[in-house]
N, C-alpha and C positions, 0 to 999 in steps of 0.2 A: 481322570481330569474332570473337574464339575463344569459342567455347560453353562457359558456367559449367558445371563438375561439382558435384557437391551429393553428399553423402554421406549417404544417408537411414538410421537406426537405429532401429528399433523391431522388439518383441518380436511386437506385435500384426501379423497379415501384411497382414488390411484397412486399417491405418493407414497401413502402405507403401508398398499399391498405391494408395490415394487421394493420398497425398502425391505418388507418382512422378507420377500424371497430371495434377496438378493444375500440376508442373512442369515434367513433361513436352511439356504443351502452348504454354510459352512458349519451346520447346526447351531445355530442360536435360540436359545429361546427367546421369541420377540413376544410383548405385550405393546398392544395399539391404542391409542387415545388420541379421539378426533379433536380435542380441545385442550387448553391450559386447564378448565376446571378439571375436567375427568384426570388430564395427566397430575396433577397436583391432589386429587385425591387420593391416587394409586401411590402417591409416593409417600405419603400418611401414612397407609397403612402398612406399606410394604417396602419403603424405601429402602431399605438395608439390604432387599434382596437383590437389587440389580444392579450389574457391572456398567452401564452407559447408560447415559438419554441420549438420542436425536430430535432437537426440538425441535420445532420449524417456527420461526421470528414472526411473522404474521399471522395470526388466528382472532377468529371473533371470540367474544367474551374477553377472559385471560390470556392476552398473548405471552408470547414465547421470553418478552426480556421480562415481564412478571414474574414468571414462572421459574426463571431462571435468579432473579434478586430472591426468592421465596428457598430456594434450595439452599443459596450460599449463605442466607441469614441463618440457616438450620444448621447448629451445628453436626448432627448427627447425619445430616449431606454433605455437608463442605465440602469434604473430598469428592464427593461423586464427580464424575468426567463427563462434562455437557459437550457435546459436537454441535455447535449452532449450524442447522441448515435452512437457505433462503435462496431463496432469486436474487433477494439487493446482495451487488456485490462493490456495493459504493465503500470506498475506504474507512470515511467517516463510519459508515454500520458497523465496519468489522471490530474497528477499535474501538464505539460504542460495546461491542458487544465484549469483547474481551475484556475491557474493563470492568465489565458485571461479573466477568469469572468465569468466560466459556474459553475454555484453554484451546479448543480444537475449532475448528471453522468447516465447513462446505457449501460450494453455492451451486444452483440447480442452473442447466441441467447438471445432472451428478455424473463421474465420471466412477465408474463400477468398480476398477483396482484403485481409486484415491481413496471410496468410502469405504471399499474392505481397510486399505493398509490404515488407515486414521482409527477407525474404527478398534481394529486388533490395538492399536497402541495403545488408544485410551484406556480399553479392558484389560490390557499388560501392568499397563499402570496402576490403574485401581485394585491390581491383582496383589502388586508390590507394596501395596501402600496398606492394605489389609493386610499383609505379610507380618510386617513392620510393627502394626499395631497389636496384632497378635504377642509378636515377641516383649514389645514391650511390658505388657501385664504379665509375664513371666520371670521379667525381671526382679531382683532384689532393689530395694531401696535407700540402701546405704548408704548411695551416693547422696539422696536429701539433707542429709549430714553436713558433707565435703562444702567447704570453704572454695578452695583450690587445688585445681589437678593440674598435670601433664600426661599426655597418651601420646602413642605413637601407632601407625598402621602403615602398610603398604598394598593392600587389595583391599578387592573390594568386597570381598566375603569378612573382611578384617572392617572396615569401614561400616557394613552395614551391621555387625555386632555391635561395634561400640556407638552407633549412633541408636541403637534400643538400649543399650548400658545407660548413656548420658541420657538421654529422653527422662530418665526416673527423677533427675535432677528438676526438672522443668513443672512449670505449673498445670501442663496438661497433656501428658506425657502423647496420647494417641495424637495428637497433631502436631507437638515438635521432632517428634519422631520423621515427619516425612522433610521437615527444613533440613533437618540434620543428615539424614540420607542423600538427601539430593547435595549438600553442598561439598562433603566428603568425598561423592565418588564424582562428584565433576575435579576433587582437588586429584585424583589418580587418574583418571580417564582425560581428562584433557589441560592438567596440570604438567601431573610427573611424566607421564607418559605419550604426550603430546599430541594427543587424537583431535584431529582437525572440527569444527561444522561437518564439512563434507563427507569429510571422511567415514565422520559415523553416519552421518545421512545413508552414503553406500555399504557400510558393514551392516545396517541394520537391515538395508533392500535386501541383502546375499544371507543372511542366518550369520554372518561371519564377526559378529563383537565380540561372545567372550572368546573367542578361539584369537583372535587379533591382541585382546587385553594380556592373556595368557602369554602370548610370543613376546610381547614386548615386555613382561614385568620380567623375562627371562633373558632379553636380552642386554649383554654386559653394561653400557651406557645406563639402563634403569632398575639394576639392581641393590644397590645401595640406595636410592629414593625412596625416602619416607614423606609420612605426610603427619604433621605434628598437631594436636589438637590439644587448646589450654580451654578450663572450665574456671568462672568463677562467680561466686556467690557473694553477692552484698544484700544489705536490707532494700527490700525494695529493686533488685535489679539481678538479675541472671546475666551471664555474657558467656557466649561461645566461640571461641578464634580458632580458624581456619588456616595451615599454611603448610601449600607445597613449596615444593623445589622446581618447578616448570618455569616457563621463560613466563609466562604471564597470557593474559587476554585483553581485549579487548570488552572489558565486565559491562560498561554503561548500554551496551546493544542489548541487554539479556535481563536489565530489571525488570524491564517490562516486556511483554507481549509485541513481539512486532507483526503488525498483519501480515507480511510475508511466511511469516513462520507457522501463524497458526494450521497453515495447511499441511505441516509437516509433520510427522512422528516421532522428534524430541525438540530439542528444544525451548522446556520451559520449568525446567527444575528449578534455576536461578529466583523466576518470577514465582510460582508456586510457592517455594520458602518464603519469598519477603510478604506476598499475600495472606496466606493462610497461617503459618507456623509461627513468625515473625513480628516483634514491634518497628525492627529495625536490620536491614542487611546493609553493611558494609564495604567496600571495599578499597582496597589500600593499595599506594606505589602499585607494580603494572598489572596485577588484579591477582597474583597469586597467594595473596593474603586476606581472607574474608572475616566477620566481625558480625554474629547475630547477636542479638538482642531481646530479652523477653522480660517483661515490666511484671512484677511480684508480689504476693503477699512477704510483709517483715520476715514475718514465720515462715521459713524453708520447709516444716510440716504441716505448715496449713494447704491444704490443697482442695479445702473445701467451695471454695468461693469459684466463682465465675471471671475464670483469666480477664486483666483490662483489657488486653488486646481484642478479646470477644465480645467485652461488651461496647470497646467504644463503636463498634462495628456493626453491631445489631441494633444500634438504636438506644441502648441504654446509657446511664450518664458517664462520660468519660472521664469524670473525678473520682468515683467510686471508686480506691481501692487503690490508687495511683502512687507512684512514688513519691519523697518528700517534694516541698516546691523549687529547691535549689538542683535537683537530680532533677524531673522533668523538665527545669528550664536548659540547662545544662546541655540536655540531652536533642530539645528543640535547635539549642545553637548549631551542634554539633551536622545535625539535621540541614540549616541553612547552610551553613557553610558548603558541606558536600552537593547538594542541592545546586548550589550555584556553581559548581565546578562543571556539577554536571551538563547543567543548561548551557554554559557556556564551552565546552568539548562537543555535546549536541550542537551548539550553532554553527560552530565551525564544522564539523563535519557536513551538516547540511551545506554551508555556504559551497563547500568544497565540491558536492554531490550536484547540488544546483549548478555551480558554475560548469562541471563537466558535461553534464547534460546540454546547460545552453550552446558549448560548442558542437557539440553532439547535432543538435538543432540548425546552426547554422551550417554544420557541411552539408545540410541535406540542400540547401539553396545554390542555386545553378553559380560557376568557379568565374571568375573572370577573363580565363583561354575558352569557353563556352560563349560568353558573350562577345566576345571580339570576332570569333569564327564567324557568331551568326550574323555579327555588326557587314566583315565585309564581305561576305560573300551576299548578305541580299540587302545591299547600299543600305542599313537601317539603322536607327539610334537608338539605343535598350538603356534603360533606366530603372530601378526600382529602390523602392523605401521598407523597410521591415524594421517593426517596434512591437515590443511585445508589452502589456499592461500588468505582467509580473513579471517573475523570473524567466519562466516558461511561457509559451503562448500556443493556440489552435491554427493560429494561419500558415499558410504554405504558398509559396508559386513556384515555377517551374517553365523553362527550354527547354525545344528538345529540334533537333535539325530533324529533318526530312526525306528530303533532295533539293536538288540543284535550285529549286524556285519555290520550295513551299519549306515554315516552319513553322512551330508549333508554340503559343504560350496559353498560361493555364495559372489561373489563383483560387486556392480553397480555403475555406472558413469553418472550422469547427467548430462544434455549439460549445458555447463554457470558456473556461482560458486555463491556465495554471497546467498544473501536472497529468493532468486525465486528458486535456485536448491535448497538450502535447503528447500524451503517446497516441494519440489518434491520427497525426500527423506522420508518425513512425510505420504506423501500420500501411496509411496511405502508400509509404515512399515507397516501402515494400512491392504495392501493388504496380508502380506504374507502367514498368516493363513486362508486363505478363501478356501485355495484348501488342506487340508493335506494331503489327500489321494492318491496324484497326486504328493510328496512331490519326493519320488524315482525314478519316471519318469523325469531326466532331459528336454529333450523336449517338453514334455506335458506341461508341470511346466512351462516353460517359453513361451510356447502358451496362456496358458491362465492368465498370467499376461500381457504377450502384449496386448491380449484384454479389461482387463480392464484397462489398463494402458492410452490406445487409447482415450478412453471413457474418460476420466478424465484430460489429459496435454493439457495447451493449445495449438495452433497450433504454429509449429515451435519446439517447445522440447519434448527432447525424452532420452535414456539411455543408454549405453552399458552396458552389461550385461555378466557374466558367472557361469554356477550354476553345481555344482561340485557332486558325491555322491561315499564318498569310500567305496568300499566293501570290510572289510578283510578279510573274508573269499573264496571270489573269486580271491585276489589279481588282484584285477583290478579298475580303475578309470572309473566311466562313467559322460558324461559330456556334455551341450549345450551350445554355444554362439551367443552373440546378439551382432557383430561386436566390441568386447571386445579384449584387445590387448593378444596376445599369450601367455599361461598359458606354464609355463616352467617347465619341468622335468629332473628329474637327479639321478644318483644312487650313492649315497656316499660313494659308496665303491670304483667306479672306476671313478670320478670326472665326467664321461660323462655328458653330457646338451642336451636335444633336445627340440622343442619348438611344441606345438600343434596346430591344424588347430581352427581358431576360428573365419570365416567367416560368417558371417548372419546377418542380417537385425534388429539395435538395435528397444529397445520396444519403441512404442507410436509412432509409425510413420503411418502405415499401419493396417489395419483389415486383418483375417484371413490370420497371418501368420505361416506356422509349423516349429517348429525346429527339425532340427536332434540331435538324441542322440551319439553322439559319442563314442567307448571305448578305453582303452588303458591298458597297463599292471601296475598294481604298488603294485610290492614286497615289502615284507622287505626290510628296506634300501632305498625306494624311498624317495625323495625329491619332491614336490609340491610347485611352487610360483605364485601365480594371483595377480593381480597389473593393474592400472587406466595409462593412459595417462601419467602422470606425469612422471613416471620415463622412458620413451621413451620419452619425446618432450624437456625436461627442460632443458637447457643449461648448462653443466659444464665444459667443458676446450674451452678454447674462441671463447666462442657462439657456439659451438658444440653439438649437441645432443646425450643422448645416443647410441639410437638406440635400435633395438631390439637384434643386435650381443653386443652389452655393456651389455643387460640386460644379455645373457648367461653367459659373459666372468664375471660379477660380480658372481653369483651363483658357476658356475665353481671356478675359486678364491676364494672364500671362502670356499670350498667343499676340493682343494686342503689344505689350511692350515688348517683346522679343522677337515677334514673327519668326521665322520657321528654326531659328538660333535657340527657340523655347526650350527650359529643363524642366525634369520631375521638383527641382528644387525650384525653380521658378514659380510654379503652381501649387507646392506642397509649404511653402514657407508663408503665405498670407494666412494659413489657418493653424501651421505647429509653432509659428511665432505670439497667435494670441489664445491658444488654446491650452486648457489644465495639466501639466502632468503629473503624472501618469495618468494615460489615458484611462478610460473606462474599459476600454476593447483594444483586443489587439489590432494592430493598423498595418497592411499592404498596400503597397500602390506596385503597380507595374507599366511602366507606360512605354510606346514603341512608337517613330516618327520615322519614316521615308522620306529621304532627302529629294526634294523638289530635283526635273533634270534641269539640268543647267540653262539659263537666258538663252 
């Protein structure tokens, strides 16, 4: 067996050497390059020789997406298998990055069995795909001839024959060779024979695929399953159709790269053929019917020219060579149309995804038999407001009972909004019962969620935080903050407002931070309101902010016209009545009122 070479690129030299041993030890041959120049030299001269890169995204001079646009322009790299490795593990980057044609992802710190098993895939692959090309130039040519065919296959030893058969047809045969492989044996593997995502996910962790593909093409249900391939040649147009007998898929998740995926070891056959091999993939009714596409010279033996689909992609003119103008326009429609199906199946699935998630979000927020408990058992009025400024939001509050004369509220603010804060808010929720005993200690309490919180956000986000515990019995409020905006109090008996100190360092930023516990007095008759950003930054009389004297004069104001009968709507509706929405931030309020004892 020939020993994989691997081209390792990183600026960092410890990241190198860890990488080299780590592959070292499974014998690799690794070559190092501390830069994109030097790496992009070595692949000059020598590129053919190596089964992977590991580049690493940030490097001075040439970084990593240069360097990686610079392989997939070359045809004689194309194929090669880039594993993007970086610290940014922002969504945006990853699908940046897989757009440019890095099929494989890892983000640091590295986890040792991810990088092996990613690692081996991609070398599997590149192994396969060399295979493939090999056999091709073995082939006869007579199919450049053929007009129109029909085949049939049921394995995938049969599959990956006739997709080096058919390859001869094509304008260049070493890269349709690997569309044609991949979309073949996905029509057997998770067509005919109905091999899940998961499923191979786990047959591939265990050694146990083709031993699984074997049982099944033998069991009675999928022995008569074929898989039917038509070939046809016009001037100007190649078309290759695809069509098992399987219940179908779900095709639209799999054109593209989804960041999920790239961390995994298949995967990306689908995207690969419409990328590299492809002018066009198709797919038809419930996806077990596929439709490539490759744009041609007239002459079916001209095969001297530089495929259109290569040049419109390298930079050169994307007229050059093209089909006539009624077939390219034709072809464009054909293009929108599906295009728009697709964007519109994507929306809805998103909407659907969103939607379950915002419920998801809302059960994390305290139930209404929680608030009633803690309503009577410590004579107190609970109110809260939750709006999120998209689908998803970063903010959170939270009850939690005590005992008999003390409970517990708490509102937190994640930096950002949308989809990233809100799982930051997931991870929170997770945390909150890991310390109970530590629950009445505001301070402590918010010590050591900073600490795990540290451990756990990536770098750059973090939380404001303030976590509240009334005692009725002491008439007094005790309380910590993590640079969370000033929690306001008031007695509604004499409209008074004053605002509390709420200086400190929010969570996830720092280790070993302590908080102080604060106290303050709160009688009968107090009034409590904690509240996120929002209602301090948001604009409501032209472009003007509240401010944190708007936040008292609201409170105050309504304390005035209601006295101690005051709501969170009472106080909340003179700034969501004249203010933008959707907000800029997502908005919390929590407010808590002690009913006066009686005359």
């Amino acid at each position: 067996m020939t020993t994989p070479r691997a081209l390792v690129v990183d600026d960092n030299r410890g990241n190198r050497e860890m990488l080299a041993g780590l592959l070292g030890a499974l014998d690799y041959d690794v070559v190092p390059a501390s830069d994109g120049d030097e790496a992009w030299d070595r692949l000059e001269r020598e590129g053919s020789s190596f089964d992977v890169v590991l580049l690493d995204r940030r490097m001075p001079r040439m970084d990593g997406m240069e360097v990686l646009a610079r392989i997939k322009a070359t045809p004689a790299l194309k194929a090669l298998p880039v594993i993007m490795q970086t610290a940014a593990d922002s969504e945006a980057e990853v699908i940046e990055g897989i757009r440019a044609g890095a099929f494989y992802y890892l983000t640091k710190p590295y986890q040792p069995q991810a990088l092996l098993s990613v690692t081996a895939a991609a070398v599997a692959d590149h192994a396969r795909v060399r295979a493939l090309q090999r056999d091709v130039n073995t082939r006869v040519s007579a199919l450049l001839m053929m007009r129109d065919g029909r085949f049939q296959f049921r394995t995938i030893t049969e599959a990956r024959d006739l997709a080096t058969s058919l390859a001869a047809a094509f304008p260049d045969p070493p890269r349709q060779v690997i569309g044609l492989s991949e979309l073949m044996i996905n029509a057997v593997e998770h067509g005919n024979l109905g091999i899940t995502y998961d499923e191979k996910t786990s047959l591939l962790a265990s050694g146990r695929l083709d031993e699984e593909v074997a049982a099944r093409l033998d069991q009675p249900e999928h022995r008569d399953k074929t898989v039917e391939v038509s070939l046809r040649q016009d001037p100007g147009r190649i078309e290759v159709t695809v069509a098992d007998q399987g219940a179908g898929f779900d095709w639209r998740r799999y054109l593209e790269m989804d960041p999920q995926r790239v961390f995994d070891a298949h995967g990306r056959g689908i995207a690969l053929a419409r990328s590299i091999s492809f002018d066009s993939v198709t797919y038809r009714g419930q996806g077990n019917q596929v439709t490539a596409v490759v744009f041609a010279p007239d002459d079916p033996t001209d095969r001297t020219s530089t495929p259109n689909h290569e040049k419109g992609r390298s930079g050169a003119s994307p007229l050059a060579d093209t089909p006539p103008d009624h077939m390219r326009l034709a072809s464009v429609e054909e293009r929108l149309i599906h295009t728009r199906a697709d964007l519109e199946a994507y929306r809805a699935r998103l909407d659907e995804d969103l939607g379950t998630a915002r419920k998801m979000q809302q059960d994390l927020l305290p139930d209404a038999e929680l608030m009633t408990e803690i309503e009577a058992r410590h004579t107190v009025r609970l109110d809260s407001h939750f709006e999120s400024s998209s689908e998803l939001g970063g903010d959170l509050f939270g009850l939690h009972a005590i005992d008999s004369h003390r409970f517990a509220l708490w509102t937190v603010d994640f930096s950002g909004h949308g989809v990233a804060a809100a799982l930051n808010t997931f991870r929170l929720h997770a945390l909150l019962s890991e310390f109970p005993e530590w629950m009445q200690h505001p301070g402590d309490y918010l010590s050591l969620l900073n600490a795990r919180l540290k451990s756990l956000l990536p770098t750059g986000q973090y939380a404001t935080a303030l976590y509240a515990v009334v005692d009725t019995r002491a008439d007094v409020l005790r309380y910590a903050a993590a640079g969370a905006p000033p929690p306001v109090l008031a007695d509604t008996a004499t409209g008074a407002t004053t605002q509390c100190e709420s200086a400190g360092v929010p969570l996830g930023i720092a280790d070993g931070i302590l908080y102080e516990t604060r106290s303050v007095p709160f009688p009968p008759g107090s009034l409590l309101l904690l509240y996120s950003d929002a209602l301090l930054e948001s604009g409501w009389e032209e472009s003007r902010a509240l401010g944190r004297q708007g936040v008292r004069d609201l409170v105050g104001g309504a304390i005035a016209a209601r006295g101690a009968s005051v709501t969170l709507t009472d106080i909340l509706d003179p700034f969501l009545n004249r203010v933008t929405r959707p907000l800029s931030d997502d908005l919390t309020a929590l407010m808590c009122l002690r009913h006066p004892h009686p005359a």
